[in-house]
BALUMFI-475985 format. One record per residue (C-alpha): residue number from 0; residue in one letter; chain; x negated, z negated, y negated. Coordinates in steps of 0.25 Angstrom, whole numbers, plus 5000, padded with zeros to 4 digits. Layout:
(NUM a A (X Z Y))
...
***
This chain:
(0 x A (4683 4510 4963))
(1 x A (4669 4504 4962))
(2 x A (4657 4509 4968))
(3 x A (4646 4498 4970))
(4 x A (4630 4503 4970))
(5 x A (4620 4495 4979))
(6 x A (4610 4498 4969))
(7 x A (4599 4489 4963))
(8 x A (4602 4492 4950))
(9 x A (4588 4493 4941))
(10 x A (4593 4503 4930))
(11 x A (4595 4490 4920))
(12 x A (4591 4499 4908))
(13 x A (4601 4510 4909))
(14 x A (4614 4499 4910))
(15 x A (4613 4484 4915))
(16 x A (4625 4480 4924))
(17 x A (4637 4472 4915))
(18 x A (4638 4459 4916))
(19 x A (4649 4453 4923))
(20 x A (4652 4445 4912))
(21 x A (4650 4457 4900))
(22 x A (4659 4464 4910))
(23 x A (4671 4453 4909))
(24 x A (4670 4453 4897))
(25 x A (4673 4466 4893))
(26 x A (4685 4467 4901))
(27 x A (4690 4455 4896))
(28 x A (4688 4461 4882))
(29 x A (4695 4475 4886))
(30 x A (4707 4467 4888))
(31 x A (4706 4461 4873))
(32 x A (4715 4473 4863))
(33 x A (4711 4473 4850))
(34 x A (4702 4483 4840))
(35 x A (4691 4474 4832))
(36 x A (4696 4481 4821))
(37 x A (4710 4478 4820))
(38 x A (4715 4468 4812))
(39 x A (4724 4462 4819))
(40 x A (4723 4448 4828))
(41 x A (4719 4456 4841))
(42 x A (4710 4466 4832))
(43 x A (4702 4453 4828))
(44 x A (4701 4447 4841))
(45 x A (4694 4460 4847))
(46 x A (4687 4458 4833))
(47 x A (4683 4444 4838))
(48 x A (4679 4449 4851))
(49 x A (4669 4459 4846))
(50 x A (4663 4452 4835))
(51 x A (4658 4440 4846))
(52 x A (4654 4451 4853))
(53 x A (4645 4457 4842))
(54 x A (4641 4443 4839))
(55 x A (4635 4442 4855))
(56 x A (4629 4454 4854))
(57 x A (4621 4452 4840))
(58 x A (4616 4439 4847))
(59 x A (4609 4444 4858))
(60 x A (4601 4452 4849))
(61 x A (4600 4443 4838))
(62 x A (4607 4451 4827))
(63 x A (4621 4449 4819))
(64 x A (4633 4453 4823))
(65 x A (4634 4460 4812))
(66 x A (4623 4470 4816))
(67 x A (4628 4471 4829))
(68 x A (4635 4486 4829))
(69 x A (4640 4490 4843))
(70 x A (4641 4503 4847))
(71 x A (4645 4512 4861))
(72 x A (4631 4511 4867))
(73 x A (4616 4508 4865))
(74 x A (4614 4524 4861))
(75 x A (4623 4525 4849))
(76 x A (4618 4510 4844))
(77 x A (4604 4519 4845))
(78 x A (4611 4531 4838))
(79 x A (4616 4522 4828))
(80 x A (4604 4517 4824))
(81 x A (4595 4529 4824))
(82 x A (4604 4538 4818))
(83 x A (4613 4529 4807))
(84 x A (4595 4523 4802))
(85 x A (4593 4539 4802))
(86 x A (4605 4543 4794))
(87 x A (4606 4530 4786))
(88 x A (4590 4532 4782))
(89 x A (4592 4546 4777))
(90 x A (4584 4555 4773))
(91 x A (4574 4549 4781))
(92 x A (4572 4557 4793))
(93 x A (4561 4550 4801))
(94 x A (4564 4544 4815))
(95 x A (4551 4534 4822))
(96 x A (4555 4534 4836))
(97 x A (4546 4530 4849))
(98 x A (4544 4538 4860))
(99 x A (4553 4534 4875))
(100 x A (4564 4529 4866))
(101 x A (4578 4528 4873))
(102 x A (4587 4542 4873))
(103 x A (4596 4537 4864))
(104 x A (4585 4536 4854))
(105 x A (4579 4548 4857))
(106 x A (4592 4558 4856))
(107 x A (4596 4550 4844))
(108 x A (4582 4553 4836))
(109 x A (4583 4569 4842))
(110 x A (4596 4569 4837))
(111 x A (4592 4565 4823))
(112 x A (4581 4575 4821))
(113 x A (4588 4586 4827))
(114 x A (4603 4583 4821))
(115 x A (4596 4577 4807))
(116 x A (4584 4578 4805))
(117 x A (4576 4568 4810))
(118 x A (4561 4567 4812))
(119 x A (4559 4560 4824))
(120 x A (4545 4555 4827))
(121 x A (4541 4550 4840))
(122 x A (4533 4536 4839))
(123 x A (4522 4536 4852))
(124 x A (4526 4524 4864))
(125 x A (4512 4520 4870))
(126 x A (4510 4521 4886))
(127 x A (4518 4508 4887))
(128 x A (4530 4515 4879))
(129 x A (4528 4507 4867))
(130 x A (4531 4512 4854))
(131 x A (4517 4517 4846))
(132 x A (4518 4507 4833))
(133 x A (4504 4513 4826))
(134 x A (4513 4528 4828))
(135 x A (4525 4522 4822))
(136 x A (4519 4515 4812))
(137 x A (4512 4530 4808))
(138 x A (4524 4538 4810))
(139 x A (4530 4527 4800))
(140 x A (4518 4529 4791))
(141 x A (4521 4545 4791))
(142 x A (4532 4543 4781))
(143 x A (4540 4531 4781))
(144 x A (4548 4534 4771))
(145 x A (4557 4545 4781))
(146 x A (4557 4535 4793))
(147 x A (4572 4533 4795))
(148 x A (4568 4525 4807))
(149 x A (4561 4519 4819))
(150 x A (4568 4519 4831))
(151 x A (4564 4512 4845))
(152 x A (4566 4505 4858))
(153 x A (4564 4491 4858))
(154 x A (4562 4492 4874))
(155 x A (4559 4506 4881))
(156 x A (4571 4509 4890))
(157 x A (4562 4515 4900))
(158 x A (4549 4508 4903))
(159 x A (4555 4497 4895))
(160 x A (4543 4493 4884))
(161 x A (4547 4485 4874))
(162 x A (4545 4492 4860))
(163 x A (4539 4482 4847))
(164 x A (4550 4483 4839))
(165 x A (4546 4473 4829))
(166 x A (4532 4481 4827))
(167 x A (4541 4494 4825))
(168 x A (4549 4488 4816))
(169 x A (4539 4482 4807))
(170 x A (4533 4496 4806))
(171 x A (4546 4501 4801))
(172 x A (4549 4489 4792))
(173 x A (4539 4493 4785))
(174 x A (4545 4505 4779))
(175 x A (4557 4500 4780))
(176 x A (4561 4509 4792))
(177 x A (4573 4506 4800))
(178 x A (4572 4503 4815))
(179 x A (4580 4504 4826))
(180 x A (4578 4497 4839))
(181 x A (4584 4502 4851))
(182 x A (4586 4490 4860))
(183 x A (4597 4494 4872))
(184 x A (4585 4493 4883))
(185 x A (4579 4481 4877))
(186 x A (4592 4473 4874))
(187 x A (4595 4462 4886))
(188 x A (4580 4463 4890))
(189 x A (4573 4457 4878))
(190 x A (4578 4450 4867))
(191 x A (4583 4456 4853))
(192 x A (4582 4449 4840))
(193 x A (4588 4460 4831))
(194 x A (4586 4451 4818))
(195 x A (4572 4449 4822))
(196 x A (4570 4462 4822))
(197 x A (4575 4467 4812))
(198 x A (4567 4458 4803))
(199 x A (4555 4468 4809))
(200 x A (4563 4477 4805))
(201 x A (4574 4483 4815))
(202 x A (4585 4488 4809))
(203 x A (4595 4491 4822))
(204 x A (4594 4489 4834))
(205 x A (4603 4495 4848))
(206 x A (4608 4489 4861))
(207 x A (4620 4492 4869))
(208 x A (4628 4481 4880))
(209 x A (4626 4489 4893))
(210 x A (4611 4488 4894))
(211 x A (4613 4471 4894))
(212 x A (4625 4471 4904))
(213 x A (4636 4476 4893))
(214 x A (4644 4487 4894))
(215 x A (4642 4500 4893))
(216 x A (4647 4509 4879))
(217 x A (4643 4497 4869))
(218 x A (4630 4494 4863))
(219 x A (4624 4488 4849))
(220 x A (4615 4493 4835))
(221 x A (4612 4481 4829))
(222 x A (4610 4485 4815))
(223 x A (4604 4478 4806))
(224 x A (4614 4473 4794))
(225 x A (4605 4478 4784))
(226 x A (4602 4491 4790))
(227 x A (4614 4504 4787))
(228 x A (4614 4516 4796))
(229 x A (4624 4527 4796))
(230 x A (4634 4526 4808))
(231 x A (4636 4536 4819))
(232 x A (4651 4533 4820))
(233 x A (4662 4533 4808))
(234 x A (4676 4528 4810))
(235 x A (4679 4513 4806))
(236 x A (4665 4507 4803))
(237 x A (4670 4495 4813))
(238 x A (4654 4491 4812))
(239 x A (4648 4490 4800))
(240 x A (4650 4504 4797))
(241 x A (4639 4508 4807))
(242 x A (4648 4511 4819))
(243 x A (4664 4513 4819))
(244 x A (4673 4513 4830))
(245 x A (4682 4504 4838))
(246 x A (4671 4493 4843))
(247 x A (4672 4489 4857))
(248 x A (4676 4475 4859))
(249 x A (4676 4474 4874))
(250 x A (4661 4480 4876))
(251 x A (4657 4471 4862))
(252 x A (4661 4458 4871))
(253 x A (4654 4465 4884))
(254 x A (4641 4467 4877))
(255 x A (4642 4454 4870))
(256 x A (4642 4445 4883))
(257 x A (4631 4455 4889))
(258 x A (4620 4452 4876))
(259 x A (4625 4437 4878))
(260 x A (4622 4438 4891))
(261 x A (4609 4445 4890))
(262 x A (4605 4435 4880))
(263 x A (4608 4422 4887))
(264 x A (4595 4424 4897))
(265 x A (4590 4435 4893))
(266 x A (4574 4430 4894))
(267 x A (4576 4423 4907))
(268 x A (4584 4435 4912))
(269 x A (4571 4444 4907))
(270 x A (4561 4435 4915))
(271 x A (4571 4438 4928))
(272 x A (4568 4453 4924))
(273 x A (4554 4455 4922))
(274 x A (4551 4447 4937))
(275 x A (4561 4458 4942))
(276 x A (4553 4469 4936))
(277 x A (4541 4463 4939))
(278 x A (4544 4464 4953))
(279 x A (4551 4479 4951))
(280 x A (4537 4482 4946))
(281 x A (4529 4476 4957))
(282 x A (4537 4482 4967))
(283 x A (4538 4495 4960))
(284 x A (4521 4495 4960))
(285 x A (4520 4490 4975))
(286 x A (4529 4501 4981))
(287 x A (4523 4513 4972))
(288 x A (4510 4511 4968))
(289 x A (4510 4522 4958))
(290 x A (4520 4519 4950))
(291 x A (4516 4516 4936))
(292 x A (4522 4505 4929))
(293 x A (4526 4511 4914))
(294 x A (4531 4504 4900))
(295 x A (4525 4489 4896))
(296 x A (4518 4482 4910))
(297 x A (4524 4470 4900))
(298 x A (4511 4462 4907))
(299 x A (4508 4449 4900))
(300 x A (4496 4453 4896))
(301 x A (4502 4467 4890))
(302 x A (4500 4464 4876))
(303 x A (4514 4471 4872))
(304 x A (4529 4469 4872))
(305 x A (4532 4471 4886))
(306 x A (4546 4478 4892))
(307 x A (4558 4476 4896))
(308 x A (4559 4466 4908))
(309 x A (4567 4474 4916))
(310 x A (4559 4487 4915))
(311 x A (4551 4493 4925))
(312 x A (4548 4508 4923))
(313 x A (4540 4517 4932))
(314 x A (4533 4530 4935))
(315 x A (4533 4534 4949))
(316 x A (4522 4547 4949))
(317 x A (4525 4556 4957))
(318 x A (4540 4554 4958))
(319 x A (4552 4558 4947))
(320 x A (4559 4547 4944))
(321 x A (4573 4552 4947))
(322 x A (4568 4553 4962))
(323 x A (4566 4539 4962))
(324 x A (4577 4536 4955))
(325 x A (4588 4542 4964))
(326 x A (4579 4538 4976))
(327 x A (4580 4522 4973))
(328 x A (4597 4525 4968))
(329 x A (4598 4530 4983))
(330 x A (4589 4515 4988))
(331 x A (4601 4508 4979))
(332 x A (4590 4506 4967))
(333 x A (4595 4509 4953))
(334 x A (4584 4513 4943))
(335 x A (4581 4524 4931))
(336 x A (4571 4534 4928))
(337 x A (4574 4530 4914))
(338 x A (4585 4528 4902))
(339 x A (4597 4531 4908))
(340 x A (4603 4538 4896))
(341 x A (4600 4551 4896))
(342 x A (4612 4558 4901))
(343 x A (4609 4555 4916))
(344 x A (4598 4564 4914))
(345 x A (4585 4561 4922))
(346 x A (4572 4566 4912))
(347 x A (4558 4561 4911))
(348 x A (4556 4547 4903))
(349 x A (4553 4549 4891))
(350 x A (4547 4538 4888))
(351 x A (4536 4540 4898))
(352 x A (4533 4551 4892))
(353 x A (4533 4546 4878))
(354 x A (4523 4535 4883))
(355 x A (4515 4545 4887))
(356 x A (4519 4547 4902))
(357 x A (4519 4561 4910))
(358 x A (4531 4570 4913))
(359 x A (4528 4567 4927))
(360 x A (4528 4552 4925))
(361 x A (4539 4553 4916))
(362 x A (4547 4559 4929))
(363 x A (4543 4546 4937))
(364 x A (4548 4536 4929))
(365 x A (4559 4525 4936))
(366 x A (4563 4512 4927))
(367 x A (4567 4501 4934))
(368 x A (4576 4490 4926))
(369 x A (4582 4476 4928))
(370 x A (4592 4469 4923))
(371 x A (4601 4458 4924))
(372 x A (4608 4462 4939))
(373 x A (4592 4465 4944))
(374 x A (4587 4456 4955))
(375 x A (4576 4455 4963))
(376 x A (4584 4463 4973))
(377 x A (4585 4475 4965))
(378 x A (4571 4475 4964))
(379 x A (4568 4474 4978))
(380 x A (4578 4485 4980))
(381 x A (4570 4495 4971))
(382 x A (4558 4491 4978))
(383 x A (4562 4491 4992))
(384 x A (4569 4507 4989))
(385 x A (4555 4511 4980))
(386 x A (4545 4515 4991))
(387 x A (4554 4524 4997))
(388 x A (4562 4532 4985))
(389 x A (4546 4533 4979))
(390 x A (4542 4539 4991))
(391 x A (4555 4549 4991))
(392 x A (4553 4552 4977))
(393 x A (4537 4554 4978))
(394 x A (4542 4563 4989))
(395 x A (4550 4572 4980))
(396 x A (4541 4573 4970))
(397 x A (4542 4576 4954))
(398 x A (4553 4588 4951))
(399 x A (4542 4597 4948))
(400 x A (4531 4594 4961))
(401 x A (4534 4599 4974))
(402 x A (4537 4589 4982))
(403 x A (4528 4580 4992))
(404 x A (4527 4571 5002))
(405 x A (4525 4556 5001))
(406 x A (4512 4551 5008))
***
């Protein structure tokens, strides 16, 4: 039995709809018998099968399928990485990490301190949510001798600022600091050369399939060849002795048609984007006057790096966001008050308030993200539902204000 939502669907950032084609694909490979790791003629044809697909997938970001190491999900490539540099860099104890990043991030670097040892400093994000580099490149300075490593976004997953990862990297290079880049918002949005970067200086670098139109319980740590960290599962070393376990070939081949896919039009797919977005914001700004556009306004005349195009993030003052939120699901709009991983747990953003933001706006926030199924019908549909959940939600107020009529 199948149920079928009339929703617009603009929750992109939280899980992108599997293309048909990434779809066939992994049911045709379900049907193929074989563990990569036998020997046998059927072992090796699975082999084969995975190998191509490791190939496609180091492609579209520009690495060797060598350094390609797939894993269950975009949050153990991050644990991977963070915690295998930490171990592998012992008895260094020092973690550079920005303020907003990504739960899966933040819990790993908690963990550390609080499981480890770990000193974890906090690197300041402007009002803009960009990484401080003159604070990092002091907080290196302190001692750079204990800096395990620096860890970061190269795109906020909420209001969708893209981080300078080759500045952040120089800066670390410099002392021969390991870095980590966390690129599951970013990949499919804007291009990833990992062998350019990590000539600047990154050393690994995490994705995952279901974010580009993949499926869901496979992701990628592109580790650099030169680089060793100690691995968070032992049993069989199937990759590189960084990750053990039986791989899955049919979710390799589904990911590997998604990044192809992604990769075939990916700029003129981005310029479809940001005039949907552009006409998400205008819309947005008409209908509630008050709402205050937040991350990169990624204006020509900016002067920075810009954000993702499919990200449009706002605060509604007056108005929690999960009011809004539940008011446009029942119009048959589909957005988020944030990351979507966090247990199903609605809390304040977090990166608001680490770029400087109030609880109160922190409560208001809504992001708003596009994607590959988006039209301009979507759009329309948010902005013809708008005016009245805002009112409704205005109405109800914040959790801790009586509540009060809208005039």
């Amino acid at each position: 039995m199948s149920v079928h939502f009339d929703h617009a669907y603009l929750d992109h950032a939280a899980t992108a709809p599997m293309l048909p084609a990434a779809i066939t694909a992994y049911a045709e490979a379900m049907a193929v018998v074989g563990n990569p790791a036998s020997i046998h003629s059927q072992g090796q044809n699975a082999k084969r099968m995975l190998e191509e697909a490791r190939e496609r997938v180091a492609a579209s970001v520009h690495s060797d399928p060598i350094e390609i190491v797939f894993t269950g999900s975009g949050t153990e490539s991050v644990n991977l990485a963070i915690k295998g540099l930490y171990w592998a860099r012992a008895p260094r104890t020092r973690i550079l990490v920005p303020g907003g990043e990504h739960h899966a991030t933040v819990d790993t670097v908690e963990w550390l301190a609080q499981q480890e040892g770990a000193t974890v400093q906090w690197i300041p994000l402007d009002t803009l949510g960009r990484i401080d580099l003159a604070a990092l490149a002091a907080a290196i300075a302190e001692d750079p001798e204990d800096v395990a490593l620096v860890t970061l976004l190269a795109a906020n997953n909420e209001v969708g600022t893209l981080q300078p990862v080759e500045d952040v990297a120089a800066l670390a290079a410099a002392h021969g600091i390991p870095v980590h880049v966390d690129a599951i918002s970013a990949y499919g949005h804007v291009p990833i050369d990992f062998a350019a970067l990590h000539a600047t200086g990154v050393s690994a670098l995490s994705v995952s399939a279901h974010k580009i139109g993949g499926p869901v319980g496979i992701g990628a740590l592109v580790l650099s060849r030169t680089i060793t960290v100690v691995p968070l599962i032992h049993g069989g070393g199937q990759q590189r002795q960084v990750r053990s376990g039986t791989q899955d070939v049919a979710a390799a081949v589904s990911f590997a048609v998604a990044a192809t896919a992604m990769t075939a039009d990916l700029d003129a797919e981005n310029r479809r984007l940001r005039v949907l977005r552009d006409s998400v914001i205008a819309g947005v700004r008409a209908a509630v006057p008050s709402a205050v556009y937040n991350g990169d306004p990624d204006s020509a005349d900016s002067g920075t790096a810009g954000r993702l195009p499919g990200n449009a993030h706002f605060t509604f003052p007056g108005c929690e966001g999960d009011s809004l939120l539940f008011l446009l699901d029942v119009a048959g709009v589909s957005v988020s008050t944030g990351s979507a991983c966090q247990a199903g747990i609605p809390e304040p953003s977090h990166v608001l308030r680490a770029m400087g933001r109030s609880e109160a706006e922190a409560r208001s926030a809504l992001r708003i993200t596009l994607g590959r199924t988006s039209t301009q019908a979507d759009v329309d549909a948010l902005l013809a539902a708008l005016p009245v959940a805002w009112a409704q939600a205005i109405g109800a107020g914040m959790a801790d204000s009586a509540p009060r009529a809208y005039t």
